[in-house]
ZAMIMI-409398 format. One line per field, with one value per residue (C-alpha): residue number from 1; residue in three letters; chain; z negated, x negated, y. Coordinates in steps of 0.25 Angstrom, whole numbers. Example, Ala and Ser with C-alpha at 12.3 -4.5 7.8 and 13.67 -1.06 7.14 Angstrom:
// ZAMIMI-409398
num [1_2]
residuo [ALA_SER]
cadena [A_A]
c3 [-31_-29]
c1 [-49_-55]
c2 [-18_-4]
***
This chain:
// ZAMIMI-409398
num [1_2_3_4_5_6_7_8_9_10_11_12_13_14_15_16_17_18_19_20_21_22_23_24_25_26_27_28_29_30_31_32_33_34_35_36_37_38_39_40_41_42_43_44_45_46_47_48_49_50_51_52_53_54_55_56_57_58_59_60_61_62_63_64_65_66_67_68_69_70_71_72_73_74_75_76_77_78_79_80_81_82_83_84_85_86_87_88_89_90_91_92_93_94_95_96_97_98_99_100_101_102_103_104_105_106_107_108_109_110_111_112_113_114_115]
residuo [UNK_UNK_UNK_UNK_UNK_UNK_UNK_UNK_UNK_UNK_UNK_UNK_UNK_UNK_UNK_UNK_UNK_UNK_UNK_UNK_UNK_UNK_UNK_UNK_UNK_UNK_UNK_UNK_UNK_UNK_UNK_UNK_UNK_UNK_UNK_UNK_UNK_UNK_UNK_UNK_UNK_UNK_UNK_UNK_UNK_UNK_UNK_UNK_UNK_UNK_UNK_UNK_UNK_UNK_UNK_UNK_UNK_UNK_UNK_UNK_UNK_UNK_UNK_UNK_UNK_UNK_UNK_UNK_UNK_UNK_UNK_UNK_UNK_UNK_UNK_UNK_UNK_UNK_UNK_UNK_UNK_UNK_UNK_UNK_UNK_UNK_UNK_UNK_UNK_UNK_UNK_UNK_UNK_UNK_UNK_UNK_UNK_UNK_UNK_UNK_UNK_UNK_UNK_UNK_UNK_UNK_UNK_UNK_UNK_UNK_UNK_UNK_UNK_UNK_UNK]
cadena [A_A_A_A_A_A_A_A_A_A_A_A_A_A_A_A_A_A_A_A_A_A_A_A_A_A_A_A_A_A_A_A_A_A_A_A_A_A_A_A_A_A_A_A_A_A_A_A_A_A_A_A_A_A_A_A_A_A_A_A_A_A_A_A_A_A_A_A_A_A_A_A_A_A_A_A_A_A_A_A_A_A_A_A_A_A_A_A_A_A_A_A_A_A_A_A_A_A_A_A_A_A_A_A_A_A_A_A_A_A_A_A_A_A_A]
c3 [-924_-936_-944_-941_-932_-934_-922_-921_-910_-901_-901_-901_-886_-885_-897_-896_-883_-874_-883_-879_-890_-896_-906_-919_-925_-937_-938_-953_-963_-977_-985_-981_-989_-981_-970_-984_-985_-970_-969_-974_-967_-953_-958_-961_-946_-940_-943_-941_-926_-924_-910_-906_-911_-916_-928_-927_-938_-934_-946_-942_-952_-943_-930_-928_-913_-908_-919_-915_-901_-904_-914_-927_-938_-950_-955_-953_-940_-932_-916_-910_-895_-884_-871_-876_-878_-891_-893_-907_-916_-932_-943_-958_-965_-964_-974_-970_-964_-956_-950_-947_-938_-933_-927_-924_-914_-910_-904_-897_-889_-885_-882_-874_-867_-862_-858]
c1 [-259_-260_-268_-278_-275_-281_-286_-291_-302_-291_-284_-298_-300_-283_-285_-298_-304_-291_-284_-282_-284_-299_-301_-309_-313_-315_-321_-318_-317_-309_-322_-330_-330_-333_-323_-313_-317_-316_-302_-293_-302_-298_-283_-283_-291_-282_-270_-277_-280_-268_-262_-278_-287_-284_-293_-292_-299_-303_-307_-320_-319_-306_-311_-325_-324_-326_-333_-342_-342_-343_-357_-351_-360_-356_-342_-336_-339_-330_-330_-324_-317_-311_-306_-312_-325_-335_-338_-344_-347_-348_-353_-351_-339_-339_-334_-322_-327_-338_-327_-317_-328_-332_-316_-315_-328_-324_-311_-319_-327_-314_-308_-320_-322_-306_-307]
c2 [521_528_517_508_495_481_474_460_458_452_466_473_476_479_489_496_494_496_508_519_528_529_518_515_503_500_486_482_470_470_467_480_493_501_497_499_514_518_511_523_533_525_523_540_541_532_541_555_550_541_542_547_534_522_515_500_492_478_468_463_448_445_453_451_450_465_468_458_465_479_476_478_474_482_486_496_500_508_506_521_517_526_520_505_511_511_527_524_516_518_509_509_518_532_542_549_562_556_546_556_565_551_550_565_563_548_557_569_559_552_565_571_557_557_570]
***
């Protein structure tokens, strides 16, 4: 996937928590700002790491379910899976450098853990 994907809470588990590659989520709603200026830093990511990662962005006013689960309070707040686990957990939007370093780490730790 060369773009971000848009997944209900009914897909959620199929999506995230039984892919194969390492997944972020980015739990989102239209009204929030912030969620506005991470959205093409996650579009540009999700191409860059496309066939490696995939960035799914789940709209938190028509899926509150997992966020629900998961203890999302603020948005954004990005989830970071491997193999169906949480690995991290980042709140609030990032600029893009410190977002980009965030990814780069999030795939060494997937590498070193499959190795």
């Amino acid at each position: 996937m060369s773009e971000p994907i848009h997944v209900t809470d009914a897909a959620f588990e199929k999506t995230v928590l039984q892919a194969e590659l390492p997944v972020v989520v980015d739990f989102w709603a239209p009204w929030c700002g912030p969620c506005r200026m991470v959205a093409p830093i996650l579009d540009k990511l999700a191409k860059e790491y496309a066939g490696k990662l995939v960035v799914a962005k789940v709209n938190t006013d028509e899926n509150p379910d997992w966020a629900g689960r998961f203890g999302v309070q603020g948005i954004p707040t990005m989830l970071f899976f491997a193999k169906g686990k949480l690995v991290h957990q980042q709140v609030g939007a990032l600029p893009e450098p410190v977002l980009r370093d965030l990814f780069s780490q999030f795939m060494d730790v997937v590498a070193s853990a499959s190795e």
